[in-house]
N, C-alpha and C positions, 0 to 999 in steps of 0.2 A: 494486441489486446483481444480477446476472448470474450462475446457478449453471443448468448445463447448456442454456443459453439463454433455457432461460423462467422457473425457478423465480426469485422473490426472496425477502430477508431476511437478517437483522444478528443482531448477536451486542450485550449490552449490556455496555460493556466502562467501567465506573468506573474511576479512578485509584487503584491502591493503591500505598503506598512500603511500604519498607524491601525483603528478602530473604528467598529460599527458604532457609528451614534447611537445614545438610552432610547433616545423616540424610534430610531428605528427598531432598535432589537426588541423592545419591548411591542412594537405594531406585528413584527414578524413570528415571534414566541402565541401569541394571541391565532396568530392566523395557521401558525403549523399546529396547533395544538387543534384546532376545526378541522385542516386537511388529514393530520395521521389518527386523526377519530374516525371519520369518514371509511379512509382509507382500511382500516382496519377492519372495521363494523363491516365494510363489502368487499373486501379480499380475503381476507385475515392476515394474520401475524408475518407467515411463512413468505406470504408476498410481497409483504412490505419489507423486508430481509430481501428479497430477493430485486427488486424497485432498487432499495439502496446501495446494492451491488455494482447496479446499470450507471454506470457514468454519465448517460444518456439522462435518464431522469433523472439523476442524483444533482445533475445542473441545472437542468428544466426548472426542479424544485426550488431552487436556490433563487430563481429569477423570479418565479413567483412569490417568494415570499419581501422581493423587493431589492436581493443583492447585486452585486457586480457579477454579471453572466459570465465573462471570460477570467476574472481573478482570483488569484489564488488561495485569497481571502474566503472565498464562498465556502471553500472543503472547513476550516476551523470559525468560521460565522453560524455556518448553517447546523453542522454538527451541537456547536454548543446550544443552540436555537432548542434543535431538538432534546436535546438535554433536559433544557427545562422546560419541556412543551409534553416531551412525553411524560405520564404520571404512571408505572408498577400497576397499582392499584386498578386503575381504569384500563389500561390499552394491553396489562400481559406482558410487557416487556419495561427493557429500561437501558440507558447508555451508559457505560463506564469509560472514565479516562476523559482524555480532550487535547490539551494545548500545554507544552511543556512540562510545566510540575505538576500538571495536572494529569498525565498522562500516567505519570508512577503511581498514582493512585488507583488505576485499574485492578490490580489484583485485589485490594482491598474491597473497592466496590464491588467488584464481583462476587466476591465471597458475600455481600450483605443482601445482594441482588439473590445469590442461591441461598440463602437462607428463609429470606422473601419468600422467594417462589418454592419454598419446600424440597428445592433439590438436593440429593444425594452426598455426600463426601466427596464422594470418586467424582461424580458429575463435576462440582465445581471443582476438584483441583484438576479433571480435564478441559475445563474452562480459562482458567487462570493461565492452564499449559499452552491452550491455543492462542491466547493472546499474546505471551511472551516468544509464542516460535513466531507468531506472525511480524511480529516488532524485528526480531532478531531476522530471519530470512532476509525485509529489506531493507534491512541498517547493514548487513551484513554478507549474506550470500548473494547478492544482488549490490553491484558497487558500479554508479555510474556517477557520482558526485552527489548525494542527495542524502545526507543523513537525515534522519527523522527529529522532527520535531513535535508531532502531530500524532494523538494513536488515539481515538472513538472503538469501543467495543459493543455493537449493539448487542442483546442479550435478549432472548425469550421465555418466557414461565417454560417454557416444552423445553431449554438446556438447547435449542439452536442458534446461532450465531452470525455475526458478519462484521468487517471490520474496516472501517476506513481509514486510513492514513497518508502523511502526506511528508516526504521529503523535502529539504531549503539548499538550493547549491544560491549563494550569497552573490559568487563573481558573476553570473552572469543574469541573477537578477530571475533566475525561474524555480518555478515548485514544480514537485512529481508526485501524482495522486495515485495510491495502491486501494485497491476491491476487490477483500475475500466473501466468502459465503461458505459457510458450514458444509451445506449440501454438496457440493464440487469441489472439498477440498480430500483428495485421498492420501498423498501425501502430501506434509510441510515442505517438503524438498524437491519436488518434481512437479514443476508448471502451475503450483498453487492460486495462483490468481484468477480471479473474473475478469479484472481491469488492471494496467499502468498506462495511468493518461499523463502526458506533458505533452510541450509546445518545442523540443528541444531533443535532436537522438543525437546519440554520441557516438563516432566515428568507430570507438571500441571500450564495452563497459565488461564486466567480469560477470557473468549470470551462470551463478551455478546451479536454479533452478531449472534449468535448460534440456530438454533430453539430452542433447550436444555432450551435455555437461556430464552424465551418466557414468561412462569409463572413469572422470575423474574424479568423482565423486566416490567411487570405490578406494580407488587410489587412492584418494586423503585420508580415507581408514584402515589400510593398511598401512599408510606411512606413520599413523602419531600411534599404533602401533609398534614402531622400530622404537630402542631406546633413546630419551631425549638427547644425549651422545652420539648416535649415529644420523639424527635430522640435525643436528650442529656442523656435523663433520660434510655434509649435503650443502647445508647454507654457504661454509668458509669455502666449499669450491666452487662456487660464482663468482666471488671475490678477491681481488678488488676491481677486478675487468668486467663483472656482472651488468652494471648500467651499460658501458659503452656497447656491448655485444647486443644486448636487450632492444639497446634502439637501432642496432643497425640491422636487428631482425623487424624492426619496424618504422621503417625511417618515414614512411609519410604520417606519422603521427606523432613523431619525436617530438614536437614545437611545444605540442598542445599541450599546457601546466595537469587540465585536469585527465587525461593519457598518462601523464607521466607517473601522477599519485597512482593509479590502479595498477599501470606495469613495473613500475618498481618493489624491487622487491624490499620488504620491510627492514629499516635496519636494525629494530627493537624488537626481538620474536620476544611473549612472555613464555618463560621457561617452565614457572610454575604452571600455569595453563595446559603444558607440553605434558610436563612428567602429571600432573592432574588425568588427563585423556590417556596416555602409558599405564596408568594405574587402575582406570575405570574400563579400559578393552571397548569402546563402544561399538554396538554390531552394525552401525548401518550409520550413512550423512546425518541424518539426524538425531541420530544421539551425538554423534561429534559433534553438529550445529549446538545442541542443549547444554554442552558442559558449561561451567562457568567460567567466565572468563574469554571467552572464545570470541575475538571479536573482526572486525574487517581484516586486520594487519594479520592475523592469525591464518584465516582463512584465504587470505590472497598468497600467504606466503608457501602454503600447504599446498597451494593451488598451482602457484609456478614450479616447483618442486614435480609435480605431478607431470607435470610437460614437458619441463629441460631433462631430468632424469629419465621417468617411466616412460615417456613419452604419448600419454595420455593427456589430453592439451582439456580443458574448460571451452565454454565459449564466451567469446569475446563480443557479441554479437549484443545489443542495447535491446533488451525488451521490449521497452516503449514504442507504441506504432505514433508516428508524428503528423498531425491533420490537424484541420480545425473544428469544433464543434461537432457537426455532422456532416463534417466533408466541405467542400468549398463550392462554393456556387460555379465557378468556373472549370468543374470539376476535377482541379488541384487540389490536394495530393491525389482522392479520387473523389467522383461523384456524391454530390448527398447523400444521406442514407434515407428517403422518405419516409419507408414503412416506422423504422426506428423511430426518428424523430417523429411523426405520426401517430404512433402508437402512445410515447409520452407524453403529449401535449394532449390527446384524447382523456388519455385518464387522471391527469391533473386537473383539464379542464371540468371533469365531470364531478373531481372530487372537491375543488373550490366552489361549485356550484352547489355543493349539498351540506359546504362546510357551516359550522356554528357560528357565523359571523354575519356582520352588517352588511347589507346590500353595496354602501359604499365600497367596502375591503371588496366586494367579491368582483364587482367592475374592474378595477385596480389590478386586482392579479390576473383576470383573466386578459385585461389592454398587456399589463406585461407579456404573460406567454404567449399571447401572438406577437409582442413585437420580437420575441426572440427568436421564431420562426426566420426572421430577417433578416437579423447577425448573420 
């Protein structure tokens, strides 16, 4: 995970169900709507984008407005928090999307969002585009067990951007939390992230955003290139020995159910998808990423293809850096990160102190963030 270029470190984010109580989310709605006034008013915009990046504060926040500091609940609590805390009108910006079906409503919102803010055609439908690669990238180019469930688009009057979202693997009970930023994103297909924070790496995930991944990343556009006939005739010769050989080139991971879904290869390639991309010629990963239709099973299958044939392999290698918070006190996985966490409790604290709220609220959040100093 990538935080100011050098720093790393994750957030441990277990699955919890059910719902934020009214009283609380309405106490918390109340009190982020003081702190990203604040915050705004003595940063600006571009910082606060750039805050919600940082995993680091992006959880800090959460604990001061009252949440569960380690659960995975905080990323779609907090988010929808600010949702309706931030106001267009007053702070400059605005969040589209959120939690489930709410998330398909992004491009919609955003287009009302760039109308708002008086921006351009081309602006918002490069708005709309950033947020559908970014959804796509980790539902897709990135396959470690973790589909999305989750996609917050935060949006500025300036047409800058950042994007939270969060993956559900069910079986083992954890979430995976993604942080883009407009500014550090040059390409959608090569190391786009700020952050993937989770509590949980996987022995072997599929990341084709990986430089690793580079050679085969070409490779997969030159292959959906060849006639959808000729990637047919590639698949039937894995087959029917394909699985068996597959795991004996990986046998200490054979067990693993969710290993097996990423390195097998798919038995449903969509066809139409295939001759789709054959038809459109895309010059680079991410026009093949953008076609429609293009989805995990597509892209993983393109992807083994690339390595048992071309012999241009992906990497298999889990994005996610695995720690806790900010490191463990017994400096397992590694050492605290002081400055980090330091530097975000400094200017939460500074910004609950100046927030529009009651002396009571502002005791309260502040006992919180230092108790989380002690997590």
């Amino acid at each position: 995970m990538r935080l100011g270029g050098a720093q790393k470190g994750t957030a441990v984010l277990p699955l919890h169900y059910g719902k934020a109580p009214p009283w609380l989310v309405g106490r918390m709605i109340k009190l982020a709507k003081g702190i990203v006034t604040v915050l705004i008013d003595e940063y600006g915009r571009d910082v606060f984008l750039q805050r919600i990046s940082d995993p680091y504060w992006f959880q800090a926040l959460g604990c001061v407005l009252g949440y569960d500091w380690h659960s995975s609940g905080v990323t779609t609590v907090l988010t929808g928090v600010l949702k309706s805390a931030v106001v267009a009108e007053e702070h400059g910006m605005t969040i589209c999307g959120g939690k489930g079906k709410a998330s398909t409503k992004g491009p919609t919102e955003i287009a009302q969002a760039g109308e708002e803010f008086n921006l351009s055609t081309d602006t918002i439908s490069k708005l709309q585009y950033a947020s559908r690669m970014s959804a796509k990238v980790d539902n897709s180019a990135i396959q470690a067990g973790y589909p999305l469930y989750h996609h917050a688009f935060f949006l500025t009057e300036d047409g800058k951007w950042a994007v939270v979202q969060q993956g559900m693997n069910t079986k083992d009970r954890t979430a995976r939390r993604y942080h883009w930023l407009s500014d550090h994103v040059k390409e959608f297909v090569a190391e786009p992230h700020d952050a993937i924070v989770g509590n949980v790496r996987r022995n072997v995930a599929l990341d084709m955003t990986a430089k690793e991944s580079e050679a085969c990343r070409k490779t997969s556009v030159d292959i959906v290139q060849e006639p959808p006939k000729k990637v047919a005739k590639m698949l039937q010769s894995f087959r029917p020995t394909y699985q068996k050989s597959l795991q004996e080139w990986m046998p200490d991971v054979r067990a693993q159910e969710y290993v097996r879904s990423v390195l097998v290869m798919p038995r449903n390639i969509n066809w139409e998808t295939l001759t789709r991309m054959y038809e459109f010629r895309p010059k680079n990963y991410e026009e093949l990423l953008g076609v429609k239709g293009v989805g995990p099973s597509t892209v993983r299958g393109i992807a083994l293809i690339s390595e048992l044939i071309y012999g241009q392999p992906p990497s298999w290698k889990d994005p996610v850096r695995y720690s806790f918070a900010y490191g463990g006190k017994d400096g397992v996985p590694y050492p605290v990160d002081r400055k980090a966490l330091d530097e975000s409790i400094q200017i939460l604290e500074d910004a609950v102190k100046n927030a529009r709220i009651g002396d009571r609220e502002r005791l309260k959040s502040i006992q919180r963030l230092r108790e989380c100093t002690l997590s």
